[in-house]
C-alpha positions as CSV (number, residue, x, y, z in Angstrom):
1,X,166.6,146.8,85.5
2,X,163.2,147.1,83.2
3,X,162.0,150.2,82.8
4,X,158.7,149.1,84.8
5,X,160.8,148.7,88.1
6,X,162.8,151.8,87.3
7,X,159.4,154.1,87.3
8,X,157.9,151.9,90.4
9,X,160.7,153.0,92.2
10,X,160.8,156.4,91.1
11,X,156.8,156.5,91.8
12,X,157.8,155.5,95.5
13,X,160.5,158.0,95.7
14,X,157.6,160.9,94.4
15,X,155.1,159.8,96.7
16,X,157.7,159.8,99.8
17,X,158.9,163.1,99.2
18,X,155.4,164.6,98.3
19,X,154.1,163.0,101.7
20,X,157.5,164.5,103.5
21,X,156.2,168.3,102.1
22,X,152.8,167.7,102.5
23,X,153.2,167.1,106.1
24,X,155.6,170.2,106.4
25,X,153.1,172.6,104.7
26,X,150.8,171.5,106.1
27,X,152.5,172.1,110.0
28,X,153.4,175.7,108.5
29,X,149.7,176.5,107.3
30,X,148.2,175.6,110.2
31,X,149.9,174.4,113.7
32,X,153.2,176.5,113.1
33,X,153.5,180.1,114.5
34,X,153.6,182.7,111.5
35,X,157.2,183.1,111.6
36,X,157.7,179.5,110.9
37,X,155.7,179.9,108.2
38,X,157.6,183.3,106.6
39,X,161.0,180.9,107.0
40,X,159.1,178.4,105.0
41,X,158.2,180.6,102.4
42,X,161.6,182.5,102.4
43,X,163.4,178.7,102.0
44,X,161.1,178.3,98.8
45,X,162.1,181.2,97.3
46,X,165.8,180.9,97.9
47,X,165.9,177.7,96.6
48,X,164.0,178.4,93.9
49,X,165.8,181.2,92.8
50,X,168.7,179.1,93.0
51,X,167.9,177.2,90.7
52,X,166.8,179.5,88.2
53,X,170.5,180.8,88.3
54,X,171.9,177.6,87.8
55,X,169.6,177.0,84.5
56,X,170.4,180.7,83.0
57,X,174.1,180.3,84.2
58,X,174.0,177.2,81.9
59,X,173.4,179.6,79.0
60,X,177.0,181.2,79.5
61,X,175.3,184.5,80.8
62,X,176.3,186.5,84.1
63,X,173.7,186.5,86.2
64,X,174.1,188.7,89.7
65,X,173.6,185.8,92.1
66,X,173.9,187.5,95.7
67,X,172.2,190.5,94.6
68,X,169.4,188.5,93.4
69,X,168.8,186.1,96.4
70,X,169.7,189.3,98.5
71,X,166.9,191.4,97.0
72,X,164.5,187.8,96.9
73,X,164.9,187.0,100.4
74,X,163.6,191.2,101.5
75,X,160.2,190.0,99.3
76,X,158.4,187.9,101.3
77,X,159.8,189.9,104.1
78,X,158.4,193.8,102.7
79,X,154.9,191.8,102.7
80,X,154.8,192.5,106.3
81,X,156.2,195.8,106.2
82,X,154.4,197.1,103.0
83,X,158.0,197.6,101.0
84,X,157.1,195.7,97.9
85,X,157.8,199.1,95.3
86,X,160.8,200.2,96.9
87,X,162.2,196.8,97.4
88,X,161.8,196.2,93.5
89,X,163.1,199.7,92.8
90,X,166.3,199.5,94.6
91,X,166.8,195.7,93.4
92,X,166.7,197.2,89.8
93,X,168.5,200.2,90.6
94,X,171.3,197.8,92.0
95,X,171.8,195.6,89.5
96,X,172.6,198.4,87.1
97,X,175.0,199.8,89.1
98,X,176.6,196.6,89.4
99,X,176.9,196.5,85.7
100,X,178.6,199.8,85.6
101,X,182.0,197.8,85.7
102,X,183.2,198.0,82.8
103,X,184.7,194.2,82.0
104,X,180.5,193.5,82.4
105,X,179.1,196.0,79.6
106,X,178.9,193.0,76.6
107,X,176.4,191.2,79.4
108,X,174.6,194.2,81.5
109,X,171.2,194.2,79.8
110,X,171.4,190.3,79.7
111,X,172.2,190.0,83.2
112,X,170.1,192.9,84.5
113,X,167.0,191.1,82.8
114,X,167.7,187.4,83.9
115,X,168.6,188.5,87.3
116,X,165.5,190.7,87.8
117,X,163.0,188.5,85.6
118,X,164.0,185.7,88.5
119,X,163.3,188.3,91.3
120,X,160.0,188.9,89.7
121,X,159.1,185.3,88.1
122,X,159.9,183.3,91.6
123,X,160.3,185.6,94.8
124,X,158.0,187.8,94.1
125,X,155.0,185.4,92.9
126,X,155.9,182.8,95.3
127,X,156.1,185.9,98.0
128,X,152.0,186.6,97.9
129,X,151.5,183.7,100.1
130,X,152.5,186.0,103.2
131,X,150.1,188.7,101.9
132,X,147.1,185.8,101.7
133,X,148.2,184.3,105.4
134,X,146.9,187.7,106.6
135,X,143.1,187.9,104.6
136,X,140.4,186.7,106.3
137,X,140.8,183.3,106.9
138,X,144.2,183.0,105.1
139,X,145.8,179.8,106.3
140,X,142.6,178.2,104.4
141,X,143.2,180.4,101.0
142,X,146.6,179.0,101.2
143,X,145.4,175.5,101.1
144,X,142.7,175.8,98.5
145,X,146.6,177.2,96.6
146,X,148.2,174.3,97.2
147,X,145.3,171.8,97.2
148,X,143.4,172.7,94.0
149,X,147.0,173.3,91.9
150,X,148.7,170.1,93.2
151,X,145.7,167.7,93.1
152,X,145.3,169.1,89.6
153,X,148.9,169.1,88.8
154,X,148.7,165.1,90.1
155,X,145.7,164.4,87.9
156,X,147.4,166.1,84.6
157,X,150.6,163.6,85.5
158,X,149.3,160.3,86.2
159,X,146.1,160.3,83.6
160,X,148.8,161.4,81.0
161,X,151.4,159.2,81.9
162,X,148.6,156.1,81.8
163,X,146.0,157.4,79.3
164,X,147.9,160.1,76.8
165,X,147.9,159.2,73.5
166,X,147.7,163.1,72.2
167,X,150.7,165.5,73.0
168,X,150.8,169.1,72.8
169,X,153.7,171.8,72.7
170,X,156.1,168.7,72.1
171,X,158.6,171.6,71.3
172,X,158.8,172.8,75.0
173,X,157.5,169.2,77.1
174,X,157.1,166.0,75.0
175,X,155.0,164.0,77.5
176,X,152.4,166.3,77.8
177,X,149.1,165.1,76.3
178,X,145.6,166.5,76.0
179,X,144.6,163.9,78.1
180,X,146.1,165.3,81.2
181,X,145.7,168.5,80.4
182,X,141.9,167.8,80.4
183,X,142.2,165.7,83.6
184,X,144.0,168.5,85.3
185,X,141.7,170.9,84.6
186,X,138.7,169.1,85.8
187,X,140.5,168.0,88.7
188,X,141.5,171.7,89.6
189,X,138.1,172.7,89.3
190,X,136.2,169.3,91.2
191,X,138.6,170.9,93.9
192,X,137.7,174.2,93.9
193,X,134.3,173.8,93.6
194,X,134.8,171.3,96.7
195,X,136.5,173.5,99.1
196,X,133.2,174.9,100.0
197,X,133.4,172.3,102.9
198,X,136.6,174.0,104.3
199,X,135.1,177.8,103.5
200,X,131.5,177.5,103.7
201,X,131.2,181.0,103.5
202,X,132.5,181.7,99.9
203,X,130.0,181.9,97.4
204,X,129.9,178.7,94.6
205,X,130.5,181.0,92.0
206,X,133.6,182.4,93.5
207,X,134.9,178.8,93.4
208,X,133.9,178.0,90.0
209,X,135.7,181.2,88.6
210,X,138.9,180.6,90.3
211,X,138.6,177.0,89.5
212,X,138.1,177.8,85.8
213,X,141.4,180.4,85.8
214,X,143.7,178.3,88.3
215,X,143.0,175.2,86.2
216,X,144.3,177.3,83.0
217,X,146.8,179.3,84.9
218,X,148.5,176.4,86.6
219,X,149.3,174.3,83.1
220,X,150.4,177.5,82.0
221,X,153.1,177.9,84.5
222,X,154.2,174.2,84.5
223,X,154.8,174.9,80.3
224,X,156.8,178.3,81.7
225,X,159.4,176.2,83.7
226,X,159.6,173.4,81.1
227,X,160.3,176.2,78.7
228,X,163.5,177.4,80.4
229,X,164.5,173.9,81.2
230,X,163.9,172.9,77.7
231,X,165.9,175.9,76.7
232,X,168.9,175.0,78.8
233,X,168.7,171.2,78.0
234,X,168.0,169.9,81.5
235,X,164.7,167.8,82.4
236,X,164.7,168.5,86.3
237,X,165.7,172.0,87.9
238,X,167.1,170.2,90.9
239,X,167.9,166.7,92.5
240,X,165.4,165.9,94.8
241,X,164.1,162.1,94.3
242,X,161.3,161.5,92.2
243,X,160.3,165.2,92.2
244,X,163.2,167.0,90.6
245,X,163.4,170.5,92.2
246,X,162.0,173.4,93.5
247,X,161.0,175.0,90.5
248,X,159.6,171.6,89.1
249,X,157.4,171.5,93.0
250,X,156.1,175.3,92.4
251,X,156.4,176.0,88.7
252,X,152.3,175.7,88.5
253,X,151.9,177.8,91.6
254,X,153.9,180.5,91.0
255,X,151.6,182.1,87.9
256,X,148.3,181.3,90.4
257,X,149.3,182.7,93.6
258,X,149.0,186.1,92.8
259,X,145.9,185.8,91.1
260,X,144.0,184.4,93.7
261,X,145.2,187.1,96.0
262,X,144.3,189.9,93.2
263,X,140.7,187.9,92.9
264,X,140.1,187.9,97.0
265,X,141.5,191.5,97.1
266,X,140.6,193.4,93.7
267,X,137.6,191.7,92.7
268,X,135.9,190.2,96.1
269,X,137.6,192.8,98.2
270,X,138.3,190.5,101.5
């Protein structure tokens, strides 16, 4: 098989899938009832966490696995019932107990970290979604999230796969180039500055701010996951066709959901 017909099919595979999970988010934004949508999120962060475990579990370290996706699944949960502190708290406070055994002392910092960083670095980022669903007109924040990343994320792939000529951080992913990182950008922020037509009431500079941040943020947290994938030797987190895995479908997400909440919360004060 050339390697032409081997990417064509794998385009087709990506463009399946993608279709398959835009159609389900967008039936969870916007037609499902909001407890559809919490099972969505809470399926996201479960399987995300999963596979964070499996890629520091390739390492050789411990990590707490059923605490962790115990404590993960209670995050997007606590969002409705204002528990983030305690939930976090406790989770911590667990995981050193668990450690108290003594056949586990050579790994308890290890593990403690690794478990907790992925409570922090996947459920509890991923998590603010619920917390946006409930601002003022929320299921729209939540697709300027997923539209402005994604359509930038999309740009950043296929300009660099066609046109990239100059890579960057070849140590952590060697098919990033400067072209797609440019295209990317631009693309986040031609959709940001665009979503005016879906929330006419948000000022233009609003938009070009968070366009500006989310088109840096985003790239950031795609070079995050390729980091710990890099680190563990794998080039997908998971084995869904043409996409890879969960982390690989949220990696860029993760880093910008919380800012855009902080920015509509902090700064705007919706």
């Amino acid at each position: 098989m050339s390697v032409s017909v081997s990417e064509n099919i794998q385009l087709k595979k990506r463009l399946i899938w993608s279709a398959l999970f835009i159609g389900v988010a967008m039936y969870a934004i916007f037609g499902a009832p909001k407890w559809v949508f919490l099972l969505a999120v809470e399926a996201f962060v479960l399987l995300g966490l999963w596979e964070y475990f499996n890629l520091a579990e390739r390492k050789g370290f411990f990590i707490n696995r059923h605490l962790g996706l115990f404590f993960g699944s209670l995050l997007p949960i606590q969002f409705y019932a204002s528990g983030e502190t305690i939930v976090l708290i406790v989770a911590l406070l667990s995981l050193c107990v668990f450690n108290f055994k003594r056949n586990l002392r050579e790994q308890a910092l290890i593990s403690t970290a690794l478990t907790f960083f992925g409570l922090m670095y996947v459920a509890w980022s991923f998590s603010f979604l619920g917390r946006i669903r409930y601002l003022w007109h929320g299921s729209s924040w939540i697709f300027y999230c997923l539209l402005t990343i994604k359509l930038g994320d999309a740009a950043a792939y296929f300009i660099g796969k066609r046109f990239g000529k100059h890579k960057y951080a070849g140590s952590i992913s060697p098919n990033k180039s400067v072209e797609g990182a440019v295209a990317g950008f631009v693309t986040t922020l031609a959709a940001s500055l665009l979503s005016r037509f879906y929330l006419p009431s948000v000022s233009v500079w609003d938009l070009l701010v968070l366009g500006v941040v989310l088109g840096i943020i985003g790239q950031i947290g795609d070079l995050i996951e390729s980091l710990l994938k890099r680190d563990t030797g794998l080039k997908d987190s998971g084995t869904i066709p043409g996409l890879g895995g969960i982390l690989d479908m949220i990696d860029s997400l993760l880093p910008a959901i919380p800012i855009v909440y902080y920015y509509l919360t902090a700064v705007r004060g919706f």
